[in-house]
Structure formats: C-alpha cells, structure tokens
N, C-alpha and C positions, 0 to 999 in steps of 0.2 A: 273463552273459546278453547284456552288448554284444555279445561277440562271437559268439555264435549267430547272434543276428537278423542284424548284419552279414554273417554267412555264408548264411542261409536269403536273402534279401535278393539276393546275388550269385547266388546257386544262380537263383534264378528271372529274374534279370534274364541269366545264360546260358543261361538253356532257352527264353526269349523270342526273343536273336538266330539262336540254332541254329534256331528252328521260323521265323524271319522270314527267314533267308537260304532256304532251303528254299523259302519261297512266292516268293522271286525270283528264283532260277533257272529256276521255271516259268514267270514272267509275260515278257511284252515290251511290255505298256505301261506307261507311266510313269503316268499317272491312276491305276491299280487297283493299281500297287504300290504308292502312297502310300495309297490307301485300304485296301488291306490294312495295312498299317504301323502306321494311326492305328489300327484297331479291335486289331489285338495290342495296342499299345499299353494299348488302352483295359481291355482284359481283363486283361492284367498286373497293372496297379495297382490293380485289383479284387480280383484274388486274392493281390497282395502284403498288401494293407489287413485283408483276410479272414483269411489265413494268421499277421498278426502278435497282431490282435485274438485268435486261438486260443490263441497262445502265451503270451499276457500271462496268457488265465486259466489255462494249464496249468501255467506256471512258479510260480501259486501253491498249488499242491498239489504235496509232495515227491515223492511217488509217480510222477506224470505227468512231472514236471519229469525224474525219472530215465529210466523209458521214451524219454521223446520223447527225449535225448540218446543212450541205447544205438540207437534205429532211425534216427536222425542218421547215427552214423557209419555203419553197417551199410549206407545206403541212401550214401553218399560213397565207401564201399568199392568198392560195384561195381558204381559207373558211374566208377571210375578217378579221383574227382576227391581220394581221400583214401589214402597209403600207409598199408598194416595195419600198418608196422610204425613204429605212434604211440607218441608218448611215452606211460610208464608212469608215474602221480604216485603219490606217497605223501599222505597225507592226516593230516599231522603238524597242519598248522591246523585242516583240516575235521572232524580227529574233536574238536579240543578245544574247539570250537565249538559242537559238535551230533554227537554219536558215531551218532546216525542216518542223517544227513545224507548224498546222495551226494557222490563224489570231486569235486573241484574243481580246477584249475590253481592251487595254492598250498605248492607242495612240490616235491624236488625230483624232475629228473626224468632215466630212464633211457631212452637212443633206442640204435633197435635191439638191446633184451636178450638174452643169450643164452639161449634156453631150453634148459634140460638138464634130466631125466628123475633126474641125480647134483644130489643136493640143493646140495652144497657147491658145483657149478659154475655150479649157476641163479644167474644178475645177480639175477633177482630177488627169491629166496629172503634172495641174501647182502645184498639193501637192507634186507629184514624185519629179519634180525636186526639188523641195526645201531637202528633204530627201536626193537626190543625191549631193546638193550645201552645204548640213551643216553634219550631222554624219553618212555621207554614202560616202563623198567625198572619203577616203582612198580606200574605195575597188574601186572607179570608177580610181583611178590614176593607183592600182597595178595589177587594169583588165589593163590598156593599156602597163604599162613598161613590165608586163607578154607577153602579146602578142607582142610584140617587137621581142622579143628573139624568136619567134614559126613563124613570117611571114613568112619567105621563104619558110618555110613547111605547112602553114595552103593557105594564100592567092590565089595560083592559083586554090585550088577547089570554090571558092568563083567567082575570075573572071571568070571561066567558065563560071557559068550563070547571071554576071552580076550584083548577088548580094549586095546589099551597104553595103560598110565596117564597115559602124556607125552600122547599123543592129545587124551584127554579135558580134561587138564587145559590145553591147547592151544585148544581149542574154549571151554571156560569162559574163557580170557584174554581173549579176542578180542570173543566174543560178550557176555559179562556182569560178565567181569572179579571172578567168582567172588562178586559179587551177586544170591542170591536173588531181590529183589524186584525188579527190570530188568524194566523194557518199551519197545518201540519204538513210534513213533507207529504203524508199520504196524500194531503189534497181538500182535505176538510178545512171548511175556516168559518169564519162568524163567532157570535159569543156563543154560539153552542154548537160551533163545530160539526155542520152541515154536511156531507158530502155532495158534489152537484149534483148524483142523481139522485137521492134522495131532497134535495133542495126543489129539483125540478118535478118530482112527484107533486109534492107537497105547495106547485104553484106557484114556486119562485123564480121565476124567467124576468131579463131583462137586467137591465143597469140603474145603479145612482149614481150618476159623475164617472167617476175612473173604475169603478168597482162592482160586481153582480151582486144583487139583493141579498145574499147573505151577508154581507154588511152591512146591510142598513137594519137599524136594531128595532125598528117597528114591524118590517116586512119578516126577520128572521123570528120576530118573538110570538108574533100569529103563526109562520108553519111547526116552529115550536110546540108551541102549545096544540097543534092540532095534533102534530105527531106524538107529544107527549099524553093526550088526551085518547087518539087511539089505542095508545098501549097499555093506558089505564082501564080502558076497556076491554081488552083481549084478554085481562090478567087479572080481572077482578079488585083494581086496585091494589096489585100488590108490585109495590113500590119497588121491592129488590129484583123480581123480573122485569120492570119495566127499565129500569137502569140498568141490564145484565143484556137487555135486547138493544138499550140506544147504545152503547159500546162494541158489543161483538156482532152487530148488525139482524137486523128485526127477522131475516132470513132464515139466519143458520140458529138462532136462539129457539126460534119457533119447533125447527127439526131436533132441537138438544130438548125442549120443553117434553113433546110429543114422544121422544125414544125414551123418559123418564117418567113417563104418565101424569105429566104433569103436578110429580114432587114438589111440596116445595124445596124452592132455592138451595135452600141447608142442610139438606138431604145429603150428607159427607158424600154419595155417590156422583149426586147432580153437580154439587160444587166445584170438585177437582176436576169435573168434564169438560167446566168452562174454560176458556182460553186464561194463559197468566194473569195477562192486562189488564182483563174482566173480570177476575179473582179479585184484584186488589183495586179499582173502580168502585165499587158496587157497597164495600165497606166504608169507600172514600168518601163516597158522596152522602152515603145513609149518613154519616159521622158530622158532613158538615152542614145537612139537613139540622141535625138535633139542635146545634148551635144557634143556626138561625132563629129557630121555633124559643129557643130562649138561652139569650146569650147570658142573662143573670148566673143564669143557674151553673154556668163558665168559666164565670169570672172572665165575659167579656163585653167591653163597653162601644156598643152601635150607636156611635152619634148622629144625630139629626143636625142635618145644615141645609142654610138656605140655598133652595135648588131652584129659583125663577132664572128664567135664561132671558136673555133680550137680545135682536137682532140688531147689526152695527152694520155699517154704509164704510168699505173702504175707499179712504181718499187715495191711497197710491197702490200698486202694486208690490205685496208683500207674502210671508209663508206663514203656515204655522206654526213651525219652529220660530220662525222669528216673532214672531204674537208670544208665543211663550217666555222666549228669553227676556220680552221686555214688560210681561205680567208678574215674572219674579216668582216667587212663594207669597206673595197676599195672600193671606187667611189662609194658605194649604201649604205648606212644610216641604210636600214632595213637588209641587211645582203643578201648573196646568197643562201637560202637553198632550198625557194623555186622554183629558178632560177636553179639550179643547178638540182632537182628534174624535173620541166616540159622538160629539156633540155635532162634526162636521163630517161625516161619516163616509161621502162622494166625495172628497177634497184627498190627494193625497201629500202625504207630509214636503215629498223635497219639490212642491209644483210650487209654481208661484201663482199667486189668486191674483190675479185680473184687478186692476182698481174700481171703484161702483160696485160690487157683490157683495152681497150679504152675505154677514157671517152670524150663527151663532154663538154668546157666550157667556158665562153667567151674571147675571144682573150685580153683584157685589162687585163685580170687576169691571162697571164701569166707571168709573173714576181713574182708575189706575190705567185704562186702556185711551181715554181722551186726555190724559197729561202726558205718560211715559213711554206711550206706542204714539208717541205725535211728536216728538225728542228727535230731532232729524239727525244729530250726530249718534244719539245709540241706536238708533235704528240704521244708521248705516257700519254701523258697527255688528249689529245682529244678523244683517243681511251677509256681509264676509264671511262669517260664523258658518250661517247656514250654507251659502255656497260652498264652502271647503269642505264640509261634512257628506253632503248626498251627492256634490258632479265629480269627489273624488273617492269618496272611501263607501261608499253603496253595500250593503251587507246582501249578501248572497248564499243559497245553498245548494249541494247538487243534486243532480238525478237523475236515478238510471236511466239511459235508453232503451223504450221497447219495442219488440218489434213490431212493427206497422206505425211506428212514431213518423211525425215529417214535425216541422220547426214547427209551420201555424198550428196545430193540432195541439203542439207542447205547450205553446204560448195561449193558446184560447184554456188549457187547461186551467191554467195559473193563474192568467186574465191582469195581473198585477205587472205584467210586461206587453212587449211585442219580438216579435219575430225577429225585427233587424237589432233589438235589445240584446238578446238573447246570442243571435250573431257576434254584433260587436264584441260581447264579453267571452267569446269561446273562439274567437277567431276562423268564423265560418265564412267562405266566401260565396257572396250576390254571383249568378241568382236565383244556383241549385240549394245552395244552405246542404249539404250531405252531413250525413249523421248516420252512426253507426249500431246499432240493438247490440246492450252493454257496455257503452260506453260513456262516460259520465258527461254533463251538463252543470253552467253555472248557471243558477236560476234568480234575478234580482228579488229581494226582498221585500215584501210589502210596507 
C-alpha cells in the first residue's frame, strides 16, 4: 500500500507541474505567475488529501483494493508512465495467507515473459508448473484423491460434452482445491466457485440440507460443464479464453475479447488488459491441466484407490467431526473429514445428525466405523472435542456493509448463517438488527 500512495502521490504532483508549466508559458508577468502557482498549489494538496482519504477506505475492502489497482495500472499504461511489460508475480505467500486475496509483490518474479499460444514455451505457464511440482504439490494430489470419491456423481455432466477431465480437474485445483464447501469472501463457493447469479442462470435454485446447490457436487458439476461447455463454444475451443472469461466474469472478457478483435490471448496487448488475477489464473490452470493429461511426464504419482461408498444407518446422534476422529487415518494419512464432508455435502460439520439417517462413507471404512465409532467411551470423548471446537471457537470473516444491505439479505447471501447468527456475533439488537453501509460484519464460516 506504501508504494501505491507513493506512486498516486507523484502521479499528481506530475500532473501539477505539467499543467503549471503550461500556465507559464502563457503568462509574462511575474505577480500572476506566482498567483497562479499558489492556487494549483493550493488545489493539489486538496485533491492529494481527498484522493488519499479515498484510498484508505478503499484499501479496506478487498474487492475495491483489487479494482483500484487493475485501473492503476491500466490508467499508467496509457499515459506511457508504466511499461506493459511488468513484472508477473506468483502469489506463493498471498495465497497461503488468504487464497482470496488479490496478487501481491511477494513472489518471484518474471519481466518480460514470453508469451506462447505452445503451452510448454509459455515463461508463464512453465512458472505454474513449477508452483504446482514444489509447494502447491499437496493441493494438486488432494484435488485428485477428493475427486475420486465424487466421480460417479460429477463425471457424466462432463462426458456429456466431451469436456477433458484434466480441465475440470485443473479448475477444481485452483479454484477450491477439490473442496465442496469453499467460499470466497466475494461470494462464490462450490468446487468451482459459482457466483449465485451465475449459479442461478445456469439452473441452480434451491437447497441440499443446510446449503444451495452449489455445493452439492453433482448439481454444481452439470451447471459447470454447461457453463464450461458454452464458453468452449463462444471461443472455438480455446481453453486460455475460456479460463480468462470463467475468472474475470463471462461479461467483461467478451467486451476485452471484442475491443481486441478477438486476438488471441497472448497477444502482449490483450494480456496485460486482463485484470492481475486473471493474468496469473489462466497460466495456473493451463499448468495444472498439463499435469493432469500426464502426470508421468511430472514426476507425479495419481494413485487409484478404492472409491465404493456404502450407506450406514446411525444408531445415535452424532457429527461429522466426530465420525472422523474416530475413523482415525485408516488407509489415508491425512484423515477423512474432508472426505467424509464432500461425500455428505447437505450435512454441516459442527450440526449434529439426528440418530436413524443415513450417512455416506466409503466402503473400506466399514470395519473401522461398526467397532471404533460404536466405542461409547471415545465417542464421548470425540463428542466433547467437537462441542468445544464449533459452539465455541466458530471461524468467521468480515464484510463490508453496503448500501441497501439489511441482516436477511446479508444472511440469504451467505446462506451458511441466519440472521439472528449474524446478530448474536456482532452484537445487533432484535428487532431492527441496524447496520450501517461501511461498516464491518462477522460472518460465520461454513
């Protein structure tokens, strides 16, 4: 942020002397060129004070803070005071930070990238992969053991149109990391990161359990594929627009396509017009595509494991954390919770499931589910666990208030709360709920 304001700062203290030398070329007396001097003066510092005050509240809302820095550069582009061909960061801190978050200067960086249309010759693609082959490997493995367990229910909306599975499962890395219950503070959630109105174009109205059909991964993986299917169409199959339009929204990419005559992508012109995000998206995904299509060729090992699931009859009322902590690491190292969660997808983690309801879970773990989740001292042991974990320490994030917000409105956005939740945690009182446009919100977490 120093260095923005630093830069906004010079930017107008050059467009001050530009327009002061200007009025003194005109003038020939010396009185009225100091008087004109003092009043720019005076006017500058005006609207430097104004301009920085804007920024302070904009930089605290993520959203704005991104804008304002994509029409940053955009507006440094072309008035020549910024080469297009800026550095490209990777965002190895800023996603482990806040995988929301936009890019930062905290990674390393590529100046003048080659771009090539040939995947293997794109600088930028080849930085992807390296991200995906060193401290990004874990999420590209437990995007694929994740989708394992969801193929029978995701795949056929996919083979409908023929879509490549590297693709998909490329998009689920990146976007949700083959996490079900994922949301972004913007508002998108699902394993591929839907927005509602895009969700509800595409046909996805209504509820599974606690949660709107973008988490349930059969309903999200048909408007998927449809969506991804139109824009393989709109684009002749051309994967890097079609990932450059699901990112920076199918809208505004159409009006960047159409103001560039429909260049391709790596057109040095076209590229740097995309938004930051969408710069480093687009190589991210093509990168973790190629892996899929063959992870040999990687030096990376996709193992196949038994993915039969079988439905269980609960005798008592119990959670899913609790079902996890007493399936242990059987056969999987990292534990089942999230496995267990994409697999029950209308269930949320800290509720307790009703005794008689089926659950699914996968068929190798029943053994370990009808001796060690039937243990009535460690299940009341797992039960204390999970009670101390979600009815006290609930993970939460905020969000600005805007205008024309009211609580229900906040709350149907989120859908993963309610209104008097939302209350309780911000200390709103029944049974106006007031709330102010600008002012923060805790939002519980899904």
């Amino acid at each position: 942020m120093k260095n923005i304001l630093l830069t906004v700062i010079s930017l107008f203290g050059l467009i001050a002397c530009q327009s002061l030398k200007k009025q003194q070329d005109g003038q020939t007396i010396e009185v009225k060129n100091a008087e004109l001097q003092s009043t720019s003066n005076t006017h500058q510092a005006i609207n430097s004070a104004s301009v920085i005050e804007e920024m302070t509240q904009c930089y605290a809302d993520s959203v704005c803070k991104k804008e304002f820095n994509n029409q940053l550069n955009l507006w440094m582009q072309e008035r020549g005071l910024q080469s297009e061909e800026k550095e490209i960061l990777t965002d190895e801190q800023a996603i482990h930070a806040d995988n929301s978050s936009s890019l930062q200067a905290a990674g390393t960086t590529l100046k003048k990238a080659h771009l090539s249309s040939n995947y293997m010759k794109n600088e930028l693609i080849r930085g992807a992969l390296n991200e995906w082959l060193t401290w990004k490997r874990p999420q590209l493995i437990n995007t694929w053991q994740y989708y394992l367990f969801l193929k029978k229910d995701m795949q056929p909306a996919f083979a409908q149109y023929a879509i490549d599975e590297a693709l998909v499962l490329a998009i689920m890395a990146q976007e949700s990391g083959g996490k079900v219950h994922s949301r972004s503070r913007a508002g998108a959630g699902g394993l591929f990161q839907l927005m509602p109105a895009t969700a509800r174009r595409l046909g996805l109205s209504g509820k599974d359990g606690a949660y709107d059909l973008r988490f349930n991964p059969k309903k999200s993986a048909q408007a998927a594929a449809a969506y991804i299917n139109e824009q393989l169409n709109l684009y002749d199959g051309d994967r890097a627009k079609v990932l450059a339009a699901y990112n920076s929204g199918e809208n505004r990419f159409r009006r960047l396509n159409k103001q560039h005559k429909n260049k391709p992508l790596w057109d040095k012109n076209f590229y740097y017009d995309l938004p930051r995000e969408t710069r480093h998206y687009v190589p991210v995904v093509l990168a973790a595509m190629l892996i899929f299509q063959d992870p040999e060729k990687f030096n990376v090992k996709l193992d196949e494991v038994n993915t039969d699931i079988i439905t269980v009859n609960l005798a008592k009322p119990t959670s899913l954390s609790e079902l996890s902590i007493c399936l242990g690491q059987e056969q999987r190292s990292d534990g089942w919770f999230r496995i267990l969660r994409n697999l029950n997808s209308g269930i949320k983690a800290d509720n307790t499931i009703k005794a008689h309801v089926d659950l699914r879970i996968p068929k190798s773990l029943e053994e370990t589910f009808n001796n060690k989740c039937q243990n009535r001292e460690f299940m009341k042991l797992a039960k204390s666990l999970h009670d101390a974990d979600f009815r006290q320490t609930q993970g939460y994030f905020r969000y600005k208030v805007k205008s024309g917000d009211v609580l229900g409105k906040i709350a149907r956005k989120f859908r993963c709360t309610s209104r008097k939740e939302i209350a309780r945690l911000n200390h709103l009182k029944a049974p106006r709920y007031l709330i102010r446009a600008g002012k923060y919100l805790k939002i519980p977490e899904c």
